[in-house]
C-alpha positions in Angstrom: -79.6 97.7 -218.7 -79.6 94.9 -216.0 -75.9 92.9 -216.0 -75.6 89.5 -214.7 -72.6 89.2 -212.9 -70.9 86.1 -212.6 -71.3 83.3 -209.5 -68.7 83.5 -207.3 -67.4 81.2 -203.8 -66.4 83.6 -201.0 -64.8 83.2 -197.4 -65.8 84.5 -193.9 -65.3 88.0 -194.0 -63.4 87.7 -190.9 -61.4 85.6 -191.7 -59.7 88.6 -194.7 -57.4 90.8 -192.9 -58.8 94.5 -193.1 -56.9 96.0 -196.0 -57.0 92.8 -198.4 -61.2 93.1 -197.5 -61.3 96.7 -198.3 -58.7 96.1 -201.9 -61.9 92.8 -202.5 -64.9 95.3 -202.0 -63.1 98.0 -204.6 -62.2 95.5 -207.1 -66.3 94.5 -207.0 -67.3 97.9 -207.1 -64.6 98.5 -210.5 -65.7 95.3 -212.2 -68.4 93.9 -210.8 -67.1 90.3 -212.0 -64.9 88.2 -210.0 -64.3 85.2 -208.6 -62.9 84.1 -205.1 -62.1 80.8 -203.9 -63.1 80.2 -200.0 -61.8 76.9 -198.6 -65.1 77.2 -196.3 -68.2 77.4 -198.2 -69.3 76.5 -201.3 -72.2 79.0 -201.7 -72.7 81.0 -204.2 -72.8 85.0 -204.5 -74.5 86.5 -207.6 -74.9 90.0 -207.9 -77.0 91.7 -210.5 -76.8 95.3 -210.8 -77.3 98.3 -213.7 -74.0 99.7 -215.3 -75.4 103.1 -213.7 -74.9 102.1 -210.5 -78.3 102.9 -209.4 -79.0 99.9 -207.2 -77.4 96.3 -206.6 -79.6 93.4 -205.5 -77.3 90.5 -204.1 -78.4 86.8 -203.4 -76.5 84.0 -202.0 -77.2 81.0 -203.2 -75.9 77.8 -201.3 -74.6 74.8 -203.1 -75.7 71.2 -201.3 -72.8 68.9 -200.2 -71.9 65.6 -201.3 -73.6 64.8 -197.9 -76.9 66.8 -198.1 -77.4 65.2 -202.2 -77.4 61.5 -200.6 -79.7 62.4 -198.2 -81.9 64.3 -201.0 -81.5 61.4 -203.3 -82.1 58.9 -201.2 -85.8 58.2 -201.0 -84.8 57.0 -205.3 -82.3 55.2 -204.3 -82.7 51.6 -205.6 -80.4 50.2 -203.0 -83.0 50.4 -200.6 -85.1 47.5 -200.4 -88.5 49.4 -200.7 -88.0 50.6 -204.2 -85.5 47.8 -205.5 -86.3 46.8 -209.2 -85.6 43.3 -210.7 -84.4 43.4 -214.1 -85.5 40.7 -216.1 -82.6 38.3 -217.3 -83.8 38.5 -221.1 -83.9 42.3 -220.8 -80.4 44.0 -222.2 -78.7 45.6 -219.9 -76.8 49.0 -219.7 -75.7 51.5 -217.1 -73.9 55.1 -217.8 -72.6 57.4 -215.0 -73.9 60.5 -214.4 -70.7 62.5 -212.8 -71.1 65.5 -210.9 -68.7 68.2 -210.6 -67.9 71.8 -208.6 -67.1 74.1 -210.9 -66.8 77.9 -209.4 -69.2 76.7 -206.4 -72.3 75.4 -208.9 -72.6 71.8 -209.5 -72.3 71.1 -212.9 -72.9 67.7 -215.1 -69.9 66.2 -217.5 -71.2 64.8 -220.8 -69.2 63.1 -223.3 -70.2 63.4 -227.6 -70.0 60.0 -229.1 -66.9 59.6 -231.7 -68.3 60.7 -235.5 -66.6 57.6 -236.2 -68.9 55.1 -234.8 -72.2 53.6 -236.3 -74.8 54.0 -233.8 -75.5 57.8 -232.6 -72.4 59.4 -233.9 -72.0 63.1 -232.4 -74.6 62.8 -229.9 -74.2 64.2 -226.5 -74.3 61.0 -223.9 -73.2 60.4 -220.4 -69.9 57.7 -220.0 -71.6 54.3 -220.0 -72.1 51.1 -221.8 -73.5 47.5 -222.1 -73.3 45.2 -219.3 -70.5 42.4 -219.5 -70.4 39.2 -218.1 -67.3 40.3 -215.8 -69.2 42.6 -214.3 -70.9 42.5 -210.8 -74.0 44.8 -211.5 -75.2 48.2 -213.1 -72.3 50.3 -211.1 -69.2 48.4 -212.3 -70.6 48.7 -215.7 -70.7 52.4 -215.5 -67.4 52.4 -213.8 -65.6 49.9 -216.3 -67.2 52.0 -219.3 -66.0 55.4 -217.7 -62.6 54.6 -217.0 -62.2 52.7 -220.4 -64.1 56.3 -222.2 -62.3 59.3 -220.2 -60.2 58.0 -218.3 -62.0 58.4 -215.1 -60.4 56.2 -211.8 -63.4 54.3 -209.7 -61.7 55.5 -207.0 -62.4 59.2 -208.2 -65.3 58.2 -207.9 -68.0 58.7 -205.0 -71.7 57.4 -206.1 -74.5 59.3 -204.7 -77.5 56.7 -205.6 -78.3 54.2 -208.0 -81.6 55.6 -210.1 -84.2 53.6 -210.7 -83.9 51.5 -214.3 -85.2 52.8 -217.0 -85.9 51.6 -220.8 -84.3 53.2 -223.6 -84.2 52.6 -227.3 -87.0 50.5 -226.4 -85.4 47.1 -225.4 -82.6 48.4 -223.5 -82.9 48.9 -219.5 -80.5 51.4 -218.3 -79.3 51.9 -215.0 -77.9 55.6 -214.0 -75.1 55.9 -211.2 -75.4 59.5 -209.9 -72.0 60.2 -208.3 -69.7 63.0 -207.6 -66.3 63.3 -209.0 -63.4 65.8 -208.4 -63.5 69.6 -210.0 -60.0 68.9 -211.2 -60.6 66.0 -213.3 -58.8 66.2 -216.5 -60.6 63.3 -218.9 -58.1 61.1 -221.0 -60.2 60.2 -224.2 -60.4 57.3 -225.8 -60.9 58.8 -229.0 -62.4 55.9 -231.0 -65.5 56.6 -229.1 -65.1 59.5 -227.6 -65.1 62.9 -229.8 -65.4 65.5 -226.9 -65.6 65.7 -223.0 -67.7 69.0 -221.3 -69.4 70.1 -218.3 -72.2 72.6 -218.1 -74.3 73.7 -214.9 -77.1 72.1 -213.5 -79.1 75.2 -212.9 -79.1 75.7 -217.3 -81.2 72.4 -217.2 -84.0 74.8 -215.4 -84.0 77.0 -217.8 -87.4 77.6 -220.1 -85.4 77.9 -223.6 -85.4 74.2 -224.5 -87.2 73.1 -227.8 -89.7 70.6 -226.9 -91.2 67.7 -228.9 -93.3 64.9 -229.0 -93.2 61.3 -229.7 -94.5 57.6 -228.4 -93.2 55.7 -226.2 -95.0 52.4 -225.3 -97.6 53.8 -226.7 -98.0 56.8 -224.5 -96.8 60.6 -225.2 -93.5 61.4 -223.8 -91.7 64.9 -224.2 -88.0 65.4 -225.2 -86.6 68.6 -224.2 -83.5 69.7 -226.4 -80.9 72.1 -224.6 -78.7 74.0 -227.3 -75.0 75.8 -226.3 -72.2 76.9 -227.6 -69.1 75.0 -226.8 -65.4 75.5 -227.6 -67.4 77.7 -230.4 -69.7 74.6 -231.7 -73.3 74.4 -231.3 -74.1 71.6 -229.0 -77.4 69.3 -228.2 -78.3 67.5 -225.3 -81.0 65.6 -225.8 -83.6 63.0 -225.5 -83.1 60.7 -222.5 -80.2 62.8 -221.3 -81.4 65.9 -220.7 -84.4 64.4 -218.8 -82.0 62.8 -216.5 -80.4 66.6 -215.8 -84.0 68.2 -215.6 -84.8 66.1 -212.9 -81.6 65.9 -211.5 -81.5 69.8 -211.0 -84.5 70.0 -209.3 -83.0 68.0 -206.6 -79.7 69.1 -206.4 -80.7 72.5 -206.5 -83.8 72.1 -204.0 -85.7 73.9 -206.7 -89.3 74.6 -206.2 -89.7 74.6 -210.4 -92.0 71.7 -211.8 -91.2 69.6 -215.0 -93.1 67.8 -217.4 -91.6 64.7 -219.5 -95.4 63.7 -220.0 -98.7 65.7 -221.1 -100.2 64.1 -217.9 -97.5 64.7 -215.4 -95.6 67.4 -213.4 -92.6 66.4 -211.2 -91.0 68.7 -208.8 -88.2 68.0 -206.1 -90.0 65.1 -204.1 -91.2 63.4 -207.1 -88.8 63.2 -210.1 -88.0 59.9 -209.8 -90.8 58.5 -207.6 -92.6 56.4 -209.9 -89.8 55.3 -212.4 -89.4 51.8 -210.4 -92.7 50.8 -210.7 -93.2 52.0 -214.1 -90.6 50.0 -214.8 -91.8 46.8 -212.6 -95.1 46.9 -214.9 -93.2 47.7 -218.2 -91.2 44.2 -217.3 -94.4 42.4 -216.5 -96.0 43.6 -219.3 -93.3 42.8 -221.6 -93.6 39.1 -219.7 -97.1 38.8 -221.0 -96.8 39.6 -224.0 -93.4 37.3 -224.9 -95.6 34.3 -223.5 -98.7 35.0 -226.2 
């Protein structure tokens, strides 16, 4: 029977004084599962092995830095002139952040479930964002306003790694996602009239092939919604619609992976391409729409 053992950060070997190294190697050989924090890296080491102790096949996997996932995202990036995407001043706008964490040297995505309380989309899983108000400068201090006011999270805490291209939700509403990095020991604050619930899962579970898909018309073309299901705090959870495609495409880049994923019947996107033609998908969408409002 193969067991998975769990990811784990580790230091230079070196750098461990002899006996604490050989007491770390015994401990992995007893258990198989632990977990060591290394100040130095933030790679991964997963180790899958039989409980006969037949054979062991390790694999380290290494996480990107804050650094490396501008530089990976940048070429989407809508602050860069080449890809820059006017939103229409008739056009609703919203924003939501999409916060990335380290969690055990994996990135990982927070989500928030939406207050049973409210009318629109009660218990869905959603990222922290909003509509735009007129106090606020653009897309980002929307999604920084609307995070802070939801979980309590401080735009300083805050460090954006690009500004997605726009895209249209709900039909009528264009939404702008801030991809940024936050710290692993951010404890939310909720504001529980629209917040129900605050958690994080991995990145790499949004590459996984045990999503249900569906599908349904958008603009009159076929789209596909993938919906991821897991057990949290003991409840069965659903992300969902617009928000796992968002972490399906965001995992291929953050994780370099050499996967391909399909929202449409017609397209596959891998690492260089997941968001490569949103902006002007969503320039002809707004010219389109233009048309159509003077007939």
């Amino acid at each position: 029977m193969q067991v998975k053992l769990r990811a784990c950060t580790c230091i230079n070997d070196a750098s461990l004084e002899p006996r604490k190294q050989a007491h770390v190697e015994e401990n992995l050989k007893r258990s198989r599962k632990c977990v060591y924090n290394f100040p130095y890296s933030s790679s991964c080491l997963e180790v899958v092995g039989d409980n006969t102790r037949k054979s062991r096949n390790v694999r380290q996997l290494q996480m990107a830095t804050v650094l490396e996932l501008k530089s990976y995202f940048q070429k989407f990036d809508v602050r860069y002139d080449d890809i820059q995407v006017v939103i229409p001043e008739k056009i609703r706008k919203a924003s939501v952040l999409i916060p990335l964490l380290l969690v055990d040297g994996e990135w990982h995505v927070l989500v928030t479930v939406r207050a049973k309380s409210l009318r629109k989309f009660a218990g869905v899983v959603v990222f922290p964002g909003g509509f735009q108000e007129k106090a606020d400068v653009d897309g980002v201090d929307t999604a920084l306003r609307e995070s802070e006011e939801e979980i309590g999270l401080k735009p300083d805490d805050v460090d954006i790694i690009a500004i997605l291209p726009p895209t249209m939700v709900e039909g009528d509403i264009c939404l702008t996602p801030v991809l940024a990095a936050i710290p692993s020991d951010f404890r939310p604050v909720l504001n529980t009239q629209e917040v129900l619930k605050v958690f994080y899962l991995p990145l790499s579970r949004f590459l996984r092939d045990d999503s249900v898909r569906k599908t349904w018309t958008f603009e009159n073309e076929e789209v596909y919604s993938h919906t991821f299901t897991d057990i949290i705090d003991g409840e069965k959870m659903s992300t969902s619609g617009s928000v796992s495609s968002f972490c399906m495409l965001i995992a291929l880049v953050v994780l370099q992976s050499t996967k391909l994923v399909s929202l449409t019947p017609k397209n596959f996107l891998d690492k260089d391409t997941a968001f490569a033609h949103h902006a002007e998908y969503t320039r002809q969408l707004f010219e389109t729409k233009k048309i159509l409002n003077k007939l």
